[in-house]
Backbone as CSV, one residue per row, in Angstrom:
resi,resn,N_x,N_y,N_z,CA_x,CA_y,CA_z,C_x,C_y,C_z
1,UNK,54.010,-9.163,12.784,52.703,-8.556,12.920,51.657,-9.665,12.896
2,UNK,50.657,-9.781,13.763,49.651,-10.827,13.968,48.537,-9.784,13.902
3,UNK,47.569,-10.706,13.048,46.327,-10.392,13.066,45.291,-11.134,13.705
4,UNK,43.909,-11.118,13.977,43.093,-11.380,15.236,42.159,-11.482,14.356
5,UNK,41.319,-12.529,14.516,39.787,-13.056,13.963,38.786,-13.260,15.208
6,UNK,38.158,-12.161,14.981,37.089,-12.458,16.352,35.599,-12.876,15.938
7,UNK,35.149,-14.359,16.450,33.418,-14.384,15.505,32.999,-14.938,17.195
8,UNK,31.700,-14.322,17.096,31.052,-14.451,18.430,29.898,-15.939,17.936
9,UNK,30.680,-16.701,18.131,30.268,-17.852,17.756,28.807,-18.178,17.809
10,UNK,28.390,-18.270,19.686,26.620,-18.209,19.986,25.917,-17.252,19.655
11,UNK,26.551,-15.755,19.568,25.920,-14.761,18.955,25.316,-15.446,17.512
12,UNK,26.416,-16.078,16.805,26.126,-16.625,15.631,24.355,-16.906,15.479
13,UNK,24.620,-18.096,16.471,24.130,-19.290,16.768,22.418,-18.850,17.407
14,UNK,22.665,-18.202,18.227,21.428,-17.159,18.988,20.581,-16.091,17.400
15,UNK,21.310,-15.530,17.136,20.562,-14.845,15.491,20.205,-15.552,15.214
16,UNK,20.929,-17.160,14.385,20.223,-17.865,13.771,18.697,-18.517,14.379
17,UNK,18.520,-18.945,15.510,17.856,-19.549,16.062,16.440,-18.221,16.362
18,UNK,16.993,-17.141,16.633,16.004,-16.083,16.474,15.289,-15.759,14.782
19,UNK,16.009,-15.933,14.199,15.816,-15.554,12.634,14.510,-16.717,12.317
20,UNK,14.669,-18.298,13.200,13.902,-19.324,12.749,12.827,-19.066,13.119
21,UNK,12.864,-18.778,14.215,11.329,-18.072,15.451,10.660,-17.503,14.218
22,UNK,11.508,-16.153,14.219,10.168,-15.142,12.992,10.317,-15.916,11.723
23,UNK,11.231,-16.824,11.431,10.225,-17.044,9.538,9.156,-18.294,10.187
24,UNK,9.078,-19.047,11.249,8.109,-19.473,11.474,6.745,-18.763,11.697
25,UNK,7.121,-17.896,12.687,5.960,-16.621,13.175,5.188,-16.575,11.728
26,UNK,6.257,-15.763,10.977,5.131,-15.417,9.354,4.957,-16.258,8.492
27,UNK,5.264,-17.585,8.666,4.345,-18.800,8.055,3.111,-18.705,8.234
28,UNK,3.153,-18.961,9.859,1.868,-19.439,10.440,1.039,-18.489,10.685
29,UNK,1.556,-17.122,10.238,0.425,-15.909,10.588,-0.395,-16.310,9.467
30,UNK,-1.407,-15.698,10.290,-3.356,-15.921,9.816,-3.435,-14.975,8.242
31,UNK,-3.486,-15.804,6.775,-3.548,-14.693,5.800,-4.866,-14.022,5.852
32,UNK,-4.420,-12.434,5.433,-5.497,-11.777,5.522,-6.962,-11.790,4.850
33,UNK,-8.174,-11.981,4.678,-9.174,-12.462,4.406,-9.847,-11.145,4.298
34,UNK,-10.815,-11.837,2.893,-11.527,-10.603,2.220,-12.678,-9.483,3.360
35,UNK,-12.880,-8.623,3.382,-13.697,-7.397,4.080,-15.276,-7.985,3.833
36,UNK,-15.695,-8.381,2.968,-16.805,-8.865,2.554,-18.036,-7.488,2.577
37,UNK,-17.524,-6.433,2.564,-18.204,-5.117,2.411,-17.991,-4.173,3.759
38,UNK,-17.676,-5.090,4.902,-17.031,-4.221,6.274,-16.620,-2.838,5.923
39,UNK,-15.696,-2.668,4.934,-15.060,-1.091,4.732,-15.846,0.250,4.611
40,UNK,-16.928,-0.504,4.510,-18.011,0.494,4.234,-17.858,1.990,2.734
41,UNK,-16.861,1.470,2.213,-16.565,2.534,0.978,-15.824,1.562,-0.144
42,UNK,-16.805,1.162,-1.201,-15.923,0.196,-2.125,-14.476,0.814,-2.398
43,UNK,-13.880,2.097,-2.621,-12.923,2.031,-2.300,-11.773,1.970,-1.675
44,UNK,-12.336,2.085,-0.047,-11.412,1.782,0.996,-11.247,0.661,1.398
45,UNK,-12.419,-0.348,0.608,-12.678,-2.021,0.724,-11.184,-2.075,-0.397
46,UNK,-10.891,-1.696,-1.532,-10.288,-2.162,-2.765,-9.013,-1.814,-2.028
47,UNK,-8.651,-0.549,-1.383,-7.574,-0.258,-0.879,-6.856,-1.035,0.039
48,UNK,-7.608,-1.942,0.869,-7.335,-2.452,1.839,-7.476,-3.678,1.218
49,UNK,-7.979,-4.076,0.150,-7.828,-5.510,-0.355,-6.317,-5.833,-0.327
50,UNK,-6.111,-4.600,-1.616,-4.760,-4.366,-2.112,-3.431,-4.429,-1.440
51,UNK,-3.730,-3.904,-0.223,-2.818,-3.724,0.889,-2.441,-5.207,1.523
52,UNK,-3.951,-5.953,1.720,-3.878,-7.424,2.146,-2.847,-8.417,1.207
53,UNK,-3.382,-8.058,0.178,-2.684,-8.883,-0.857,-1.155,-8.984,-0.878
54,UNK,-0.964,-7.580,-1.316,0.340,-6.999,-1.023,1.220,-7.936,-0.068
55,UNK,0.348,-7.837,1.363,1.431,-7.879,2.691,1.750,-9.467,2.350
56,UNK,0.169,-9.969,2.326,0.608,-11.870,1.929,1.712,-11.675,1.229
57,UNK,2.001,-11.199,0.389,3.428,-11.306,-0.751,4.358,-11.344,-0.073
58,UNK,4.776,-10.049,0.469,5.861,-9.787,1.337,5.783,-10.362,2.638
59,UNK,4.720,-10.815,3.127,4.951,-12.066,4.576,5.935,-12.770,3.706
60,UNK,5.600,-13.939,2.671,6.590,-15.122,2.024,7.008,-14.490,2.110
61,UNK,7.878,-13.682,1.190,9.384,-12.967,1.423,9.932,-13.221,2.122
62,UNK,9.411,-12.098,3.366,10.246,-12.474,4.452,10.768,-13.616,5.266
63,UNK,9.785,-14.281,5.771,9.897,-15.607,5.348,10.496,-16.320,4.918
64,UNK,10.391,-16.196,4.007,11.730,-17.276,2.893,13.349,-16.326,3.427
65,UNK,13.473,-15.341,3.246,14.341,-14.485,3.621,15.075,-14.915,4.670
66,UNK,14.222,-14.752,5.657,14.575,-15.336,7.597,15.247,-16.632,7.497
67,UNK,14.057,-17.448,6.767,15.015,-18.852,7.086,16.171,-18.859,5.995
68,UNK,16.336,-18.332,5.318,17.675,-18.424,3.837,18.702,-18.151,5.177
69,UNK,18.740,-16.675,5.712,19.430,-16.148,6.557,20.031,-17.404,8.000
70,UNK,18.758,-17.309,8.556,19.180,-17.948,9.629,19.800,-19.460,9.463
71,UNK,19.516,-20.444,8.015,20.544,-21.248,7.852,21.893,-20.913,7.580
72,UNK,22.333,-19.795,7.525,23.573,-19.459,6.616,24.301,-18.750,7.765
73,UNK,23.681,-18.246,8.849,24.267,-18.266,9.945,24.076,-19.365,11.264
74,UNK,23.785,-20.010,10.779,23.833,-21.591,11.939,24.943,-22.729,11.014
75,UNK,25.041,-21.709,10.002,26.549,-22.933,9.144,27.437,-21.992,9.567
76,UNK,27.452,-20.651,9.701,28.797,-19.716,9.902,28.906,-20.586,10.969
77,UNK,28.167,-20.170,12.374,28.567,-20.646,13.334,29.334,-22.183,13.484
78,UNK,28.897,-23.140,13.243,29.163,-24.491,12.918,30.926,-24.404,12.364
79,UNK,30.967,-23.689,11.371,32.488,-23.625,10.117,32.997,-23.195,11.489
80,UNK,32.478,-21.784,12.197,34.158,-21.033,12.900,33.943,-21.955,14.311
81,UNK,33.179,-22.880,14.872,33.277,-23.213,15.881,34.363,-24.912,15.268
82,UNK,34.403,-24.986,14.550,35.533,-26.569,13.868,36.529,-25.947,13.387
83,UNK,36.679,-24.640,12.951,37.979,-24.006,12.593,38.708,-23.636,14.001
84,UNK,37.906,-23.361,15.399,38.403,-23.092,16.306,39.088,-24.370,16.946
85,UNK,37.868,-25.447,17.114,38.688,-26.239,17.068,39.941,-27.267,16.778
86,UNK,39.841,-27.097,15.674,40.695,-27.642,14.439,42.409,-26.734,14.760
87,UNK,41.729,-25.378,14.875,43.394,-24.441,15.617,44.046,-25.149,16.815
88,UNK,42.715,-25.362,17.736,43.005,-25.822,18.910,44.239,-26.868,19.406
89,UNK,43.896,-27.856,18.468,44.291,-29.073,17.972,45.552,-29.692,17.770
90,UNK,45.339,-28.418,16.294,46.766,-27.893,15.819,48.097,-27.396,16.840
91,UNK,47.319,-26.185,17.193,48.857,-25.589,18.375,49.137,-26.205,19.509
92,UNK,48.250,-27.535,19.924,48.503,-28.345,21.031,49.505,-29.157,20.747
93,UNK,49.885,-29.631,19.862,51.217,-30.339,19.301,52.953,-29.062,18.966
94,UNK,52.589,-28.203,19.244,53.673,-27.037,19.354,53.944,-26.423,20.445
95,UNK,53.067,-26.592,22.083,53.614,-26.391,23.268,54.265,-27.224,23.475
């Protein structure tokens, strides 16, 4: 009985490289900046402070998130593309 390991290697490789795009994207997005009375209702000014604040938080997050991710799949890729080879290698000395 044989079993089968299938890893879509550039798929890998393509996520990762997409994953870098957006934690760059939400670096460099513009943080949100105070209303300065625009809201026209101190509490829809406070609401929307809050909300600003908030998102800055969770931009880093994500952020940090994306790139954690997208290094950890640009090493998957890397490991199964030298394990493929490394098989390669191997069963060429057994034909």
């Amino acid at each position: 009985m044989s079993s089968t390991i299938k890893a879509d290697i550039q798929g890998l490789a393509d996520a990762s490289s997409q994953l870098e795009t957006i934690e760059s994207r939400l670096k460099s997005a513009e943080r949100t900046i105070p209303l300065g009375g625009a809201a026209g209702h101190p509490e829809l000014e406070e609401a929307m402070h809050d909300f600003a604040r908030k998102w800055d938080i969770k931009r880093e997050q994500l952020a940090e998130n994306a790139g954690d991710l997208s290094k950890a799949l640009a090493e998957a890729s890397k490991t199964y593309a030298d394990c493929e080879t490394q098989i390669v290698k191997a069963t060429k000395g057994q034909e």
